[in-house]
C-alpha positions as CSV (number, residue, x, y, z in Angstrom):
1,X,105.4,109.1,107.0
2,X,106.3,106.6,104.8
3,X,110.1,105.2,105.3
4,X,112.6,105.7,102.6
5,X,116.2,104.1,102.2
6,X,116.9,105.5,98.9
7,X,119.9,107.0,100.3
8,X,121.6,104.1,101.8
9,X,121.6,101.8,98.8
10,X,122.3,104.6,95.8
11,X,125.8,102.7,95.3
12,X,126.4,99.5,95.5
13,X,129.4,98.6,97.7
14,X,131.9,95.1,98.1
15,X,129.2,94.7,101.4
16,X,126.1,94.4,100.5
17,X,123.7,97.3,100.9
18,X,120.7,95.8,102.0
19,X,122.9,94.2,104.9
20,X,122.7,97.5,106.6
21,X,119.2,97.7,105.8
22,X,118.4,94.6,108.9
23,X,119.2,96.7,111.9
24,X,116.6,99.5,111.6
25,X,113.6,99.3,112.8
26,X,110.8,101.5,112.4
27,X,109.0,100.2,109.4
28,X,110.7,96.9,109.7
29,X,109.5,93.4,109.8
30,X,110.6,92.7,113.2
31,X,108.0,95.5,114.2
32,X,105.1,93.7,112.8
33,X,106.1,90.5,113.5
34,X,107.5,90.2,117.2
35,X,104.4,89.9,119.0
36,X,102.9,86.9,116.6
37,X,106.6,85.2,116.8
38,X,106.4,85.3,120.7
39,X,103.1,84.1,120.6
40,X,103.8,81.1,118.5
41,X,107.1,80.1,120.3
42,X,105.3,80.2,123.5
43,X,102.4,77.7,122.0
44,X,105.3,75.6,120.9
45,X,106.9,75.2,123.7
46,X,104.1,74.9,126.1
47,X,103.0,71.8,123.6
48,X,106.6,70.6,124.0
49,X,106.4,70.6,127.7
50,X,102.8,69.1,128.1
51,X,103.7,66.1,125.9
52,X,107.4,65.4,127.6
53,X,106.3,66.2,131.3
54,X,102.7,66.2,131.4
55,X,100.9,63.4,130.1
56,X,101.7,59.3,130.4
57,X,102.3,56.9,127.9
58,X,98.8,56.5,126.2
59,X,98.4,60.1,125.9
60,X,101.5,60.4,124.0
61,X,100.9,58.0,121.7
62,X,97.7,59.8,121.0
63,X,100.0,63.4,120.6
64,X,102.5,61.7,118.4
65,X,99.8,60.2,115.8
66,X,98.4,63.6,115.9
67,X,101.7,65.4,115.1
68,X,102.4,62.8,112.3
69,X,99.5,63.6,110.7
70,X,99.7,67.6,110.6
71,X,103.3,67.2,109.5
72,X,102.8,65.4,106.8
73,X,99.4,67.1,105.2
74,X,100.8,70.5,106.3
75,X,101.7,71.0,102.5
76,X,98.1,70.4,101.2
77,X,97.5,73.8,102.2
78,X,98.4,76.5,99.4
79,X,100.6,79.4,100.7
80,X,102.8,80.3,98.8
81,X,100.4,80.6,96.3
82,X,97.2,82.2,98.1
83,X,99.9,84.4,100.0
84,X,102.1,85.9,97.2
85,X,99.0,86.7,94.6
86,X,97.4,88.1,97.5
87,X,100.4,90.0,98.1
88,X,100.8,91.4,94.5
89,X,97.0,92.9,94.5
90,X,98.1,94.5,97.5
91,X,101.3,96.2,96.4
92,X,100.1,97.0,92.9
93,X,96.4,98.7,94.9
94,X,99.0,100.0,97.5
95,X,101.0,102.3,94.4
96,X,98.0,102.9,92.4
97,X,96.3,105.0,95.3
98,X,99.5,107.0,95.9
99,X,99.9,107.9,91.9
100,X,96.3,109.3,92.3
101,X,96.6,111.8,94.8
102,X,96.0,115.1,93.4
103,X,98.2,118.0,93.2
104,X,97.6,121.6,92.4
105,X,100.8,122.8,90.4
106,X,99.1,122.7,87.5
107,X,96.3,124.3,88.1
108,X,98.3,127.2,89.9
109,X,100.6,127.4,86.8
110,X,97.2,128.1,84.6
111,X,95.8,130.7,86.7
112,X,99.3,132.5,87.4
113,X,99.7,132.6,83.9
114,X,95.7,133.2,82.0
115,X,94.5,135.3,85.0
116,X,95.8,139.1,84.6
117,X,96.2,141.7,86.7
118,X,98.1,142.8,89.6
119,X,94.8,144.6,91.3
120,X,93.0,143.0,94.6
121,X,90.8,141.3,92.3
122,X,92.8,139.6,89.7
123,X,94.5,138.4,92.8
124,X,91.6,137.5,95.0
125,X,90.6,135.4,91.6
126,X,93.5,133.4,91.6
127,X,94.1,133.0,95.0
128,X,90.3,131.8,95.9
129,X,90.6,129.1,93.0
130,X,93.3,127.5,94.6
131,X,92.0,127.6,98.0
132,X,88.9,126.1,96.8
133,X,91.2,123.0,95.0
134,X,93.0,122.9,98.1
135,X,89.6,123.1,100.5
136,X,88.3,119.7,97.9
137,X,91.5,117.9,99.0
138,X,91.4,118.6,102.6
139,X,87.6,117.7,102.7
140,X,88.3,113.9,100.4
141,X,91.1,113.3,103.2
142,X,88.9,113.6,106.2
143,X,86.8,110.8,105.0
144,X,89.9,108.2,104.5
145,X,92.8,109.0,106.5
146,X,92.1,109.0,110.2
147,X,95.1,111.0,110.9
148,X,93.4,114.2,108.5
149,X,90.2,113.6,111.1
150,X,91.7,113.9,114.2
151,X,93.3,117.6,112.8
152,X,90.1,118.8,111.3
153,X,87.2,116.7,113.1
154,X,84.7,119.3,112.0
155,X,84.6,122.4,109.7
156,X,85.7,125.0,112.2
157,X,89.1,123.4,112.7
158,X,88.7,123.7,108.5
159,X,88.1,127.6,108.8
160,X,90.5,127.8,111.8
161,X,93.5,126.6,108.9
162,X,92.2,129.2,106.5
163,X,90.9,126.5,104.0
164,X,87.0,127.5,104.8
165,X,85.0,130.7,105.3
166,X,82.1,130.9,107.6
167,X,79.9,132.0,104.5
168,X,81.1,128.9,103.0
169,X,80.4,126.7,105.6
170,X,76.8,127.8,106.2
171,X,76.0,127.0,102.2
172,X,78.0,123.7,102.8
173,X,75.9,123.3,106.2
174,X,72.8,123.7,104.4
175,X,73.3,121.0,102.0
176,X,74.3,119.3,104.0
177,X,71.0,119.4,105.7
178,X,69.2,118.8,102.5
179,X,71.3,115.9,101.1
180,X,72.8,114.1,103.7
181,X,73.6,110.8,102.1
182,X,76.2,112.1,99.7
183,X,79.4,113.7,100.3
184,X,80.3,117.4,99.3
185,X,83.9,117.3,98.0
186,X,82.7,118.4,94.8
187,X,81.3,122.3,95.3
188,X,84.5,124.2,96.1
189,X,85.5,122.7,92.4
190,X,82.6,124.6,91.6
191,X,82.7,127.3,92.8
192,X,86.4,127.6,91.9
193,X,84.7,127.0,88.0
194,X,82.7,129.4,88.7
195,X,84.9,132.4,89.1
196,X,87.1,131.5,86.6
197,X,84.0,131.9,84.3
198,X,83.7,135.5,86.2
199,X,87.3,136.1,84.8
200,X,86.7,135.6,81.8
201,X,83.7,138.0,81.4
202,X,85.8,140.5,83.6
203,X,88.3,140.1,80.7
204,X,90.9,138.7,83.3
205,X,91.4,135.8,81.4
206,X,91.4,137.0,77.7
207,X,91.2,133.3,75.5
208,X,88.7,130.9,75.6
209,X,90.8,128.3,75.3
210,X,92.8,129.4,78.8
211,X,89.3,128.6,80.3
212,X,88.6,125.2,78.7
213,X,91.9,124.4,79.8
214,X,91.8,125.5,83.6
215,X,88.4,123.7,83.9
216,X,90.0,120.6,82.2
217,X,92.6,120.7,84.7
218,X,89.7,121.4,87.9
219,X,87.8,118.3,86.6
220,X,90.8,115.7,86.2
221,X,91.5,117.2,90.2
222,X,88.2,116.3,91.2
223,X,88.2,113.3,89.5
224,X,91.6,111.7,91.3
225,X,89.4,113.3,94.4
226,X,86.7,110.8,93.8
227,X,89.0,108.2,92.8
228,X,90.4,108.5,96.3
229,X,87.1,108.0,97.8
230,X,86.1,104.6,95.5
231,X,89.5,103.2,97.1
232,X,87.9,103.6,100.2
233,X,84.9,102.3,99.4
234,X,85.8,99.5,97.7
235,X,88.5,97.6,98.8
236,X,89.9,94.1,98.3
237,X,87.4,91.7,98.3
238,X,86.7,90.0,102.4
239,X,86.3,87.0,101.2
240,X,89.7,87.3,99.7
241,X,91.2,88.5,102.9
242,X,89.6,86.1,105.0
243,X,90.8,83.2,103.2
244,X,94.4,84.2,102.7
245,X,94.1,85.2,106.6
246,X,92.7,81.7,107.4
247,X,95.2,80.0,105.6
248,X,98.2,81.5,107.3
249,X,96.8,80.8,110.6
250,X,95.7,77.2,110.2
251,X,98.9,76.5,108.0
252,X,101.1,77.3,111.0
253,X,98.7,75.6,113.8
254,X,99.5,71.9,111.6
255,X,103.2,73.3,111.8
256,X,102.8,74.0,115.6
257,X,101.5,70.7,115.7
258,X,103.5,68.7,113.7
259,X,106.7,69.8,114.0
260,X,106.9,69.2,117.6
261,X,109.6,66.3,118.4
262,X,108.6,63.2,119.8
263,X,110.1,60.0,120.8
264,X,108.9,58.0,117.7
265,X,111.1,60.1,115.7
266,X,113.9,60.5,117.2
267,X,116.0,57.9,115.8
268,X,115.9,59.9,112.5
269,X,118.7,61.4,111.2
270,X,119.2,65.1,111.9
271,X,115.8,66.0,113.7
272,X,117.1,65.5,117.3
273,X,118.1,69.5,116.7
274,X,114.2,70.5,117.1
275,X,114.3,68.6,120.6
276,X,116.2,71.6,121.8
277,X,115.0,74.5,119.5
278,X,112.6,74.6,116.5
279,X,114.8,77.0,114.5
280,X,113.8,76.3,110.9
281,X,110.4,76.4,112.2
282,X,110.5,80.2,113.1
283,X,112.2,81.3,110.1
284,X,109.2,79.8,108.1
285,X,106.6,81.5,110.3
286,X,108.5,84.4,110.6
287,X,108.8,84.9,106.4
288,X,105.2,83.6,106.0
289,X,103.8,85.6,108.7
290,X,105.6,88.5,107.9
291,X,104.3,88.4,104.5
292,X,100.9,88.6,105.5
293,X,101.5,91.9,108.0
294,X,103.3,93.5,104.5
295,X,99.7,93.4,103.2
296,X,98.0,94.1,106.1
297,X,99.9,97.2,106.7
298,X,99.6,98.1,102.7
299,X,96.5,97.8,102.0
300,X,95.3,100.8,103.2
301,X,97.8,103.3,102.9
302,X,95.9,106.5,104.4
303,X,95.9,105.2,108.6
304,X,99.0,105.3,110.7
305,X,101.0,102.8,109.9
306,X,105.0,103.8,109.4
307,X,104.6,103.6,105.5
308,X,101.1,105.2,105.2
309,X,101.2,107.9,103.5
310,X,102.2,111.4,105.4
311,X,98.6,113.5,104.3
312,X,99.1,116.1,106.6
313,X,102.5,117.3,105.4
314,X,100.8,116.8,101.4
315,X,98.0,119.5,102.6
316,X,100.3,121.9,104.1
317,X,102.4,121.6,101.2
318,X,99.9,122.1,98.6
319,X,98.6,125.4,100.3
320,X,101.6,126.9,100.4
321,X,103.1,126.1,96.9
322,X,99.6,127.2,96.1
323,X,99.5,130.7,97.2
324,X,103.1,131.5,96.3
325,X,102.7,130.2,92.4
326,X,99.5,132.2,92.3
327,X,100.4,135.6,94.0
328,X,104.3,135.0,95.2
329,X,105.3,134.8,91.5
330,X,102.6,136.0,89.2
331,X,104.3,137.1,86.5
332,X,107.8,137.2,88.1
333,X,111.1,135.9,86.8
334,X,114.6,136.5,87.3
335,X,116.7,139.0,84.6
336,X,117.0,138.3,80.9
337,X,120.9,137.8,80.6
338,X,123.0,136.3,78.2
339,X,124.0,132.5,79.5
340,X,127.6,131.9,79.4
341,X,127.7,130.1,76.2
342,X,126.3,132.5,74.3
343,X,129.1,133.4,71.7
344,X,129.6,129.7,71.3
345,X,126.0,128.9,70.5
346,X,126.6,125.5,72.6
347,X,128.6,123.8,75.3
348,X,131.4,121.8,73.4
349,X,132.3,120.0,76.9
350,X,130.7,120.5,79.9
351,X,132.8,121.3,83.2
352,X,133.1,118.4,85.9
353,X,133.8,118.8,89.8
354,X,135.5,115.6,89.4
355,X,137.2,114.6,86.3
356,X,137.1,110.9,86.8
357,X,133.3,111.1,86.6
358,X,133.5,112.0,83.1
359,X,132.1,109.2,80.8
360,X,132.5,108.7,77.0
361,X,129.1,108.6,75.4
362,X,126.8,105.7,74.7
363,X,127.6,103.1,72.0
364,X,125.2,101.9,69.8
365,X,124.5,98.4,69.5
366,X,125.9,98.3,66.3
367,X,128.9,99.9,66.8
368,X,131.2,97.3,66.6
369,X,129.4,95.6,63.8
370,X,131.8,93.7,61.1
371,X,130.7,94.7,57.3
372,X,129.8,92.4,55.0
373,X,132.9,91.2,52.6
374,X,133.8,92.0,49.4
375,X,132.5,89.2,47.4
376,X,128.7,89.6,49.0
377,X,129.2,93.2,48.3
378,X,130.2,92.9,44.1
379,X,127.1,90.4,44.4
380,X,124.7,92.8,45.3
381,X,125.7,95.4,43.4
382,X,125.7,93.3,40.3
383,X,122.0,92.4,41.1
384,X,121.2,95.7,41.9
385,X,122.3,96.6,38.5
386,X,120.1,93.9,36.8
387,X,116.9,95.1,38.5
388,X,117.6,98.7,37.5
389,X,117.8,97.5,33.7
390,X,114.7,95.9,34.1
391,X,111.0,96.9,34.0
392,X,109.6,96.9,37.4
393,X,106.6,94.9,36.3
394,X,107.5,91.6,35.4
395,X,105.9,89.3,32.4
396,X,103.4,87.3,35.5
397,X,101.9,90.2,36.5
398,X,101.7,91.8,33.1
399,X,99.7,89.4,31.5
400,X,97.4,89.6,35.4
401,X,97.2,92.9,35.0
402,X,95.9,93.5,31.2
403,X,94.6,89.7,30.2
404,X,93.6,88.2,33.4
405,X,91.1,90.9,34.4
406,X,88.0,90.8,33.5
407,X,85.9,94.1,34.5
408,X,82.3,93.4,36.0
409,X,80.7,93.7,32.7
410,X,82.1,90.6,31.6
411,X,84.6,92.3,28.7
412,X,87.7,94.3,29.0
413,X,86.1,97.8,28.3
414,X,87.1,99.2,31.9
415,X,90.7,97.7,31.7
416,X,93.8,99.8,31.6
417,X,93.9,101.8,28.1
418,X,97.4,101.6,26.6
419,X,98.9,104.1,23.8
420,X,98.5,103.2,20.3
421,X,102.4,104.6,19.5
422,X,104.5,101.4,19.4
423,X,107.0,100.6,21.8
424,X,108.8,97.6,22.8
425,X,109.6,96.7,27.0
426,X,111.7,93.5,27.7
427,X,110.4,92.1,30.4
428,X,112.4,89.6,32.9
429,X,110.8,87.1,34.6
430,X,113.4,85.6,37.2
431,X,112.9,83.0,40.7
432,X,114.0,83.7,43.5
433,X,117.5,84.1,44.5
434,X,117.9,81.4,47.2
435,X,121.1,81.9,49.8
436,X,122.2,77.9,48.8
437,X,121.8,78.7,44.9
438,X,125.4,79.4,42.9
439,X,126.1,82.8,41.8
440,X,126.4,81.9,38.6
441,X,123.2,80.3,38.2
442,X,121.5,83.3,39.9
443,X,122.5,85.8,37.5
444,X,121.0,84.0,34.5
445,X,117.5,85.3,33.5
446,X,115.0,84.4,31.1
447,X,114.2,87.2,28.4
448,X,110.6,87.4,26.8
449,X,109.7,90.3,24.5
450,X,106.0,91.8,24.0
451,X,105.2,94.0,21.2
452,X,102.6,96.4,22.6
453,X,100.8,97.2,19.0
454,X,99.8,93.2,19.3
455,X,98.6,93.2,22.1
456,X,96.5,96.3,21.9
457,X,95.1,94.7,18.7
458,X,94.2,91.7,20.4
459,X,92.6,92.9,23.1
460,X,90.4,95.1,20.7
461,X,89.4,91.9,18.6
462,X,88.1,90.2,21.8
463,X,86.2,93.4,23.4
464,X,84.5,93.1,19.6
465,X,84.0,89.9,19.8
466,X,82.5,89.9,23.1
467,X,79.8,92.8,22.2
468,X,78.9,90.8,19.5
469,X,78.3,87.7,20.8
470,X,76.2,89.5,23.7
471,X,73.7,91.3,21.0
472,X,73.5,88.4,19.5
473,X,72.2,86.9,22.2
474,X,70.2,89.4,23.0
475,X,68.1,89.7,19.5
476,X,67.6,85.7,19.8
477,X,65.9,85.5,23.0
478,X,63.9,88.4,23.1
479,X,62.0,87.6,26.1
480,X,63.5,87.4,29.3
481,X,62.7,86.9,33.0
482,X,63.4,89.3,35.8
483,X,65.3,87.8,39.4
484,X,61.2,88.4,40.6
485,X,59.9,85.8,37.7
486,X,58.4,88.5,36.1
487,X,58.7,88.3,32.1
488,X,60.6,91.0,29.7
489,X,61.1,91.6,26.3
490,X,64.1,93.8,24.9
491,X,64.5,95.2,21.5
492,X,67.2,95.9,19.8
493,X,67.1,98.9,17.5
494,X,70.7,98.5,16.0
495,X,73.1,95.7,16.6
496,X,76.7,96.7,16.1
497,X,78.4,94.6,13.6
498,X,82.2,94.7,13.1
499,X,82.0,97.1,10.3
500,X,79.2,99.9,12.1
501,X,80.7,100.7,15.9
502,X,79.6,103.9,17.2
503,X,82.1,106.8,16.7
504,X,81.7,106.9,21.1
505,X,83.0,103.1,21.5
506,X,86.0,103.3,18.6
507,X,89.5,103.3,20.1
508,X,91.7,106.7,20.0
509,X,94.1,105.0,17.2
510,X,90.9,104.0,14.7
511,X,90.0,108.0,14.9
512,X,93.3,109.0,14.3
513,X,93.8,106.2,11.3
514,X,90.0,107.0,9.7
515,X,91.6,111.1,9.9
C-alpha cells in the first residue's frame, strides 16, 4: 500500500515538518539504499587499506596516478542530468498509471438510476453489469500486478470470490482455446453491453439515451482497462534505463577511486579529513544512488514495493460499492424535510465550532485600488463629450468608403446608394491623443463639411461617364480576342448617350424629378 504522510505535514509548525518525516522507515530512502551504501563503504575502505598496508612504494605510485585521474574526469560524466530527466519520466509515468485505473461509480450510478424495477430481474440486470465491470478489472490486474496473481492464479480462485461463474468460465475457456495469443479482458464488457441492450427491449430502461450513455461509460472502462495493459507492455525505453543505470554505477566506481586519500595529497588544505572517513563521499552516493532506487521502485507501480499501488484492497472495494449502489440503494434516499434555513431562503452566517477560525472573505486584487484624480477624470469626460457630438465615421474613411472603392466592374454601380433628400454631417477628422500632448492642444479639431447632394451628383456624373467611355470603346473595336486567342465581334444595338439611359439604370431622384 502506498505510504501517505498527508497527515503529518497538514500545518506547518515553528519545527519543520518534514524533519519528522526522516525517522520512519518503511517507504524511506534508508530502505532502498542501505545495502548499496554498505557495499560501497566496504569497497572503499578495503581500497584504503590495500594501498596504506598492502602494497610497496611502486605500487602506490601507480594507485595514486590512478586516483588522480578518476578524480579529476569524474565530472565528465552527466548525472545530474541523465539522472533527474530520467527521474521526471518516471514520476510523471508513475501518476499517469494511477489516474487511469478504472472505477465503477459511474457506471453503478447509471444502472441504479435507468434500470427499473424492484423484481429479481430488474435486479439481477443491474447487479450482473457490475459484476461483469468488476470481473474486466480483476482479469486486467492479474496480468500486471503480481500481488492480484498470487490471489487469483487461475479462474477458480476467480469463481471462488464470486467474480466468475462456471458457465462463464467454460465460454472464456473455450476461447481461450481458439485464440490463445490475445487476452480476454474485454467479453465481460460485452456481455455487460449486452444485457443492458436486453433492458431496454424488456422496457427496464425506458430512454435511448440512458443506453448510449451506460455503454459510453462500459467503453471509457474498458478502455482505461487496456490502457493498463499498454503500460505493461510498453515501458520506458532499456536503452534508457541501461544508460542512466550505467552511469550511476561507473560515476561512483571513478569516485571510489578517486576520492581515496593518498600521501601525494596530503599536504593540501582540508583533505586530511577523508584519511579518517570519506563523509562528503557518502552523502553524494547516498543522494545520487538514492535517486536512482526512487525510479526503480516507481516505475512500475503494480509489484510489491511499499508505494505500489494496494490492487487488492481497489478490487474489494469496487465490488462492494458496486453491489450496494446497484441493489443496497436503488432508488433509496433519506426523508424529504425542510433544511433548517428554509424561512430564511439562505444562511446569512454560517455557525463555527471555533470562532477564531472564522475568516473575512477574499479581496480582490483591486480592492485597494487608488481612482484616477480629478483633472484626468474632467478630461475624459470632456473628450467623451466631443466624440458623442461627432459622426462616428470620420472624413478618411468617408471618402474610402464612397470614392476610393471601385466595385469589380470597374465603375461605382455596386457602391453604397445614398438618399437623394439633402442633409448636411460635419465630420471631424482629429490625431491621436498622445499622453505627452497638452490638453489644450488635444481638444482642438479640425472641422470639414460635405454636402451630400454634391457628392451624390458627382458620383452620378462619373458612373455616366464611365459607361460611356466603355461603349465607346466597344463600337470602335468591334472585333476582339478571347483569353483562348480565339476572335469575336460584338455589336452594339444602342449605345446610351447622356441624354437616352434606360428607365432600369436612372437613379431613384431622376424618377422622382422627371414625375
Amino acid at each position: 500500500m502506498t505510504v501517505t504522510y498527508t497527515s503529518s505535514v497538514s500545518t506547518s509548525s515553528a519545527l519543520n515538518n518534514f524533519l519528522c518525516l526522516l525517522v520512519r522507515w518503511r517507504g524511506s530512502i534508508y530502505k532502498l539504499v542501505w545495502r548499496d551504501l554498505i557495499l560501497f563503504l566496504g569497497i572503499y575502505i578495503s581500497l584504503a587499506i590495500i594501498y596504506r598496508l598492502l602494497i610497496d612504494d611502486e605500487a602506490k605510485k601507480f594507485f595514486e596516478a590512478i586516483a588522480l585521474y578518476c578524480g579529476s574526469n569524474s565530472s565528465l560524466i552527466p548525472l545530474s542530468f541523465v539522472l533527474g530527466f530520467y527521474v521526471s519520466i518516471v514520476m510523471k509515468r508513475w501518476w499517469d498509471q494511477y489516474t487511469t485505473i478504472p472505477w465503477p461509480d459511474a457506471i453503478a450510478i447509471l444502472v441504479t438510476t435507468s434500470i427499473h424495477g424492484f423484481d429479481d430481474r430488474a435486479r439481477a440486470m443491474r447487479r450482473t453489469i457490475l459484476r461483469y465491470v468488476c470481473l474486466c478489472q480483476v482479469i486486467v490486474f492479474t496480468m500486471i500486478s503480481p500481488r492480484v496473481k498470487r490471489r487469483f492464479p487461475t479462474y477458480d480462485q476467480i469463481i471462488e470470490a464470486g467474480f466468475l461463474l462456471e458457465n462463464e468460465k467454460s465460454i472464456i475457456a473455450t476461447l481461450d482455446l481458439a485464440f490463445p495469443l490475445y487476452p480476454k479482458h474485454w467479453m465481460p464488457i460485452v456481455w455487460a453491453a449486452s444485457i443492458v441492450m436486453r433492458a431496454r427491449r424488456e422496457n427496464k430502461i425506458r430512454d435511448d439515451y440512458a443506453v448510449k450513455t451506460i455503454i459510453d461509460e462500459l467503453n471509457k472502462f474498458r478502455g482505461y482497462c487496456g490502457f493498463l495493459l499498454y503500460y505493461d507492455w510498453v515501458s520506458v525505453p532499456l536503452v534508457y534505463t541501461q544508460v542512466v543505470t550505467l552511469a550511476v554505477f561507473f560515476f561512483f566506481l571513478c569516485n571510489v577511486l578517486g576520492q581515496q586519500w593518498t600521501e601525494t595529497s596530503k599536504e593540501e588544505r582540508g583533505f586530511n579529513v577523508v584519511k579518517w572517513f570519506p563523509i562528503l563521499t557518502l552523502l553524494q552516493f547516498f543522494f545520487y544512488m538514492g535517486w536512482l532506487k526512487v525510479a526503480e521502485s516507481l516505475i512500475n507501480p503494480f509489484g510489491e514495493d511499499d508505494d505500489d499501488f494496494e490492487l487488492n484492497w481497489i478490487i474489494d472495494r469496487n465490488i462492494t460499492v458496486s453491489y450496494f449502489i446497484v441493489d443496497g440503494m436503488h432508488q433509496e434516499h433519506p426523508e424529504l424535510v425542510k433544511d433548517q434555513y428554509w424561512d430564511q431562503v439562505f444562511p446569512n452566517e454560517l455557525p463555527y465550532n471555533v470562532q477564531g477560525m472564522r475568516n473575512n472573505p477574499p479581496e480582490a486584487s483591486t480592492a485597494h485600488m487608488e481612482p484616477p484624480n480629478k483633472f484626468l477624470l474632467s478630461f475624459q469626460k470632456r473628450r467623451g463629450s466631443l466624440l458623442s457630438n461627432s459622426s462616428s465615421i470620420r472624413l478618411p474613411e468617408f471618402y474610402n468608403l464612397f470614392l476610393g472603392r471601385p466595385s469589380a466592374s470597374g465603375s461605382y454601380t455596386d457602391s453604397y446608394t445614398l438618399p437623394e433628400a439633402p442633409s448636411q454631417l460635419t465630420f471631424s477628422a482629429r490625431s491621436t491623443i498622445s499622453q505627452q500632448t497638452d490638453l489644450q492642444s488635444s481638444d482642438q479639431t479640425s472641422q470639414s463639411t460635405i454636402d451630400f447632394n454634391e457628392l451624390i451628383e458627382q458620383r452620378r456624373r462619373e458612373r455616366r461617364d464611365r459607361m460611356r467611355h466603355r461603349f465607346l470603346d466597344m463600337k470602335s473595336t468591334q472585333l476582339r480576342y478571347a483569353p483562348s486567342g480565339a476572335p469575336y465581334t460584338i455589336t452594339v444595338l444602342h449605345p446610351p448617350s447622356e441624354e437616352v439611359i434606360p428607365e432600369e439604370e436612372k437613379e431613384p431622384s431622376d424618377l422622382n424629378s422627371e414625375s
